[in-house]
C-alpha positions as CSV (number, residue, x, y, z in Angstrom):
1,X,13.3,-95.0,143.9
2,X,15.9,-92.9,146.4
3,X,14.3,-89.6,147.1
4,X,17.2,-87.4,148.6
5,X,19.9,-86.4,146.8
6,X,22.6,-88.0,148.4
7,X,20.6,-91.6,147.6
8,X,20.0,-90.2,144.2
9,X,24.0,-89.6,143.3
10,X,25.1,-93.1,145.5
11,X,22.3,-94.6,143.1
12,X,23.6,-93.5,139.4
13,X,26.1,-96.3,140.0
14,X,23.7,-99.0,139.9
15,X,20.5,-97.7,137.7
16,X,19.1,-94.5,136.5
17,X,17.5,-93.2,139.4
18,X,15.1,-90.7,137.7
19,X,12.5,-91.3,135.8
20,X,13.0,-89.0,133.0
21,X,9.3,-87.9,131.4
22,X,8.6,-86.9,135.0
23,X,11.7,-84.8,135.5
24,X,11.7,-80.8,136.3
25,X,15.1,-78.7,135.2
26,X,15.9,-75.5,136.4
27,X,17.5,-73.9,133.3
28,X,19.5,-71.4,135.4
29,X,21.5,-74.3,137.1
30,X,22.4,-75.2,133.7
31,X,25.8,-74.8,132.4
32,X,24.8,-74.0,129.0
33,X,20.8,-73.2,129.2
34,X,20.1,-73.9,125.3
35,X,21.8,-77.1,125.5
36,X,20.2,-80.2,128.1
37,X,21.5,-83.1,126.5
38,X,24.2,-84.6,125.9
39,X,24.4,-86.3,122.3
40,X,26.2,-89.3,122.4
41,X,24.4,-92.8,123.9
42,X,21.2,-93.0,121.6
43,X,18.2,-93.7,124.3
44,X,20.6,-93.4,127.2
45,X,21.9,-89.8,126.8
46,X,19.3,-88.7,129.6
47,X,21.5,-90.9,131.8
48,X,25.2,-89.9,130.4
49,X,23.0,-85.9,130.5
50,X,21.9,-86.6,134.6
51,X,24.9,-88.3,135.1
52,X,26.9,-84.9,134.6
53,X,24.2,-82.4,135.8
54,X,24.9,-84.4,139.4
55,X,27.6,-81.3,139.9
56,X,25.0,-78.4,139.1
57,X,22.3,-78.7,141.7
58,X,20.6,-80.5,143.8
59,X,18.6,-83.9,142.8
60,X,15.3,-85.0,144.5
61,X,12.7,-87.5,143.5
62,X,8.7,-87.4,145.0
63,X,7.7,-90.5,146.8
64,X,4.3,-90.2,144.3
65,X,3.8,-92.2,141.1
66,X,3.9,-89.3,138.3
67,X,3.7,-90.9,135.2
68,X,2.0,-93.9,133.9
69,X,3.8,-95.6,131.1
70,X,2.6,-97.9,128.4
71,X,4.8,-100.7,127.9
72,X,4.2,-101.8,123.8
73,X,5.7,-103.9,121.8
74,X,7.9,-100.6,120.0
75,X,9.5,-98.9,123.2
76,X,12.6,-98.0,122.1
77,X,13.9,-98.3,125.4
78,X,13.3,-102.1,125.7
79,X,14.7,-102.9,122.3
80,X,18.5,-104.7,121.9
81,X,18.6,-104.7,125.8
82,X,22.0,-105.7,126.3
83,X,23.5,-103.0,123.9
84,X,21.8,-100.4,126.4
85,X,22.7,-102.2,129.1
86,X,26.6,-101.9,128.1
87,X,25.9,-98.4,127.4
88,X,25.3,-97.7,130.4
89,X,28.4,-99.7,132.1
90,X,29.8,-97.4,129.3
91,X,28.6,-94.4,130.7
92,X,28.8,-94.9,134.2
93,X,32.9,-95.5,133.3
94,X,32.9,-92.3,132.0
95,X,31.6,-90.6,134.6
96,X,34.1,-91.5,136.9
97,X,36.9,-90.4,134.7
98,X,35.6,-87.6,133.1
99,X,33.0,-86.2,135.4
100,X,34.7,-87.2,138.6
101,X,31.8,-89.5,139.4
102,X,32.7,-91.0,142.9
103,X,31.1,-94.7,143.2
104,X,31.0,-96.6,146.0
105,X,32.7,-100.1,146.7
106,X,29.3,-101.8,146.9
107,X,27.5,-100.0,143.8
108,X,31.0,-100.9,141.9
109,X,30.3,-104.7,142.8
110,X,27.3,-104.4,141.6
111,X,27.8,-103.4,138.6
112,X,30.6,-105.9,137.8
113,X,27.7,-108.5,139.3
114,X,25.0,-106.9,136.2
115,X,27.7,-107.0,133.9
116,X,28.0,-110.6,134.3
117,X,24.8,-111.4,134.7
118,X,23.6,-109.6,131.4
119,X,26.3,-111.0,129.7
120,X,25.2,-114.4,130.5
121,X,21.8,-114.9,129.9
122,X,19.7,-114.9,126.3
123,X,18.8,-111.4,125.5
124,X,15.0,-112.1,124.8
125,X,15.0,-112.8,128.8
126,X,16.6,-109.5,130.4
127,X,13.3,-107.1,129.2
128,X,11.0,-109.5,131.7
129,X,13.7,-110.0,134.2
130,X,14.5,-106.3,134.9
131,X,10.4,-105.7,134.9
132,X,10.1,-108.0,137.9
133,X,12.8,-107.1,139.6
134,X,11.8,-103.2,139.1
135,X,8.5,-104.0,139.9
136,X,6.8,-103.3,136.9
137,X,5.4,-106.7,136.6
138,X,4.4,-109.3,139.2
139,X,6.7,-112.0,140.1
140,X,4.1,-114.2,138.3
141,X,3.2,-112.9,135.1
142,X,7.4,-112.5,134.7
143,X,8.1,-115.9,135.3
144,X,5.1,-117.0,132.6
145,X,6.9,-114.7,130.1
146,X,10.4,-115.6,131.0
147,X,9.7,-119.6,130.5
148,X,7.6,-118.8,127.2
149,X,10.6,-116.3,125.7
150,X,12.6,-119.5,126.5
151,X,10.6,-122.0,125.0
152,X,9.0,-120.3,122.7
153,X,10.3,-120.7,118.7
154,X,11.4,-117.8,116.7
155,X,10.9,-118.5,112.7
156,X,14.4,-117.4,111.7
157,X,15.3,-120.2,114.3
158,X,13.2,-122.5,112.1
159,X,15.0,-121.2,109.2
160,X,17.9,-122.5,110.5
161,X,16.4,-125.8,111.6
162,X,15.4,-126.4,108.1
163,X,18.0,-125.7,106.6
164,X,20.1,-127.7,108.4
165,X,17.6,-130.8,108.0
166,X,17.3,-130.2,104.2
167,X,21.3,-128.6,104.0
């Protein structure tokens, strides 16, 4: 994770750079104190919300793990993958136009280069993907649940086999 600021707003163009349970806000930064969030991108409005807080303050992240989280099968955050995945190209779009968000050449290149990856590739493989490459997993135990997601049956997939046997 970037620590200083300035690796903190360079890295909004690529991923969210803060881990949000483990965030602090100053309320008298705040443009409006009695409303944080902006209400508009479901589980990503912390990172449309950061995005345009960027402006108010400074950002920092600690170099020390703060927060343990429990990775279940009901995260909301790990659900429908590529829909939160565009919403974030989404948001990071409208950042630059309406929050003046300046991205860099190489983090714009990036992004293009996770657009087209995540829209290639079977959605039931991004959520062990992006935990190996984040580091939330070893390289190992990804790749055993990457080739099992892909191998591994689904019953309405069956449905569909049989009906197309017996249709």
């Amino acid at each position: 994770m970037p620590v200083t600021n300035t690796a903190i707003y360079h890295a909004y163009g690529i991923i969210h750079p803060m881990i949000h349970p483990s965030v602090m806000i100053r309320r008298s930064m705040l443009p409006d104190a009695n409303k944080i969030y902006a209400m508009k991108w479901d589980v990503n409005d912390d990172y449309y919300t950061f995005f345009s807080l960027l402006q108010y303050g400074q950002f920092a992240n600690i170099p020390e793990y703060l927060l343990k989280y429990r990775i279940h099968g009901n995260n909301l955050s790990l659900k429908n993958p590529k829909e939160k995945f565009m919403n974030s190209i989404h948001i990071r779009i409208e950042a630059m136009k309406k929050l003046h968000y300046i991205i860099s050449i190489d983090a714009l290149v990036i992004m293009w280069l996770q657009y087209a990856l995540i829209s290639l590739i079977p959605e039931r493989l991004i959520v062990p993907l992006y935990m190996a490459i984040r580091g939330m997993d070893s390289p190992i135990k990804a790749f055993k649940k990457l080739v099992h997601a892909h191998l591994s049956f689904h019953p309405k997939h069956l449905a569909k086999i049989r009906y197309t046997v017996h249709g």
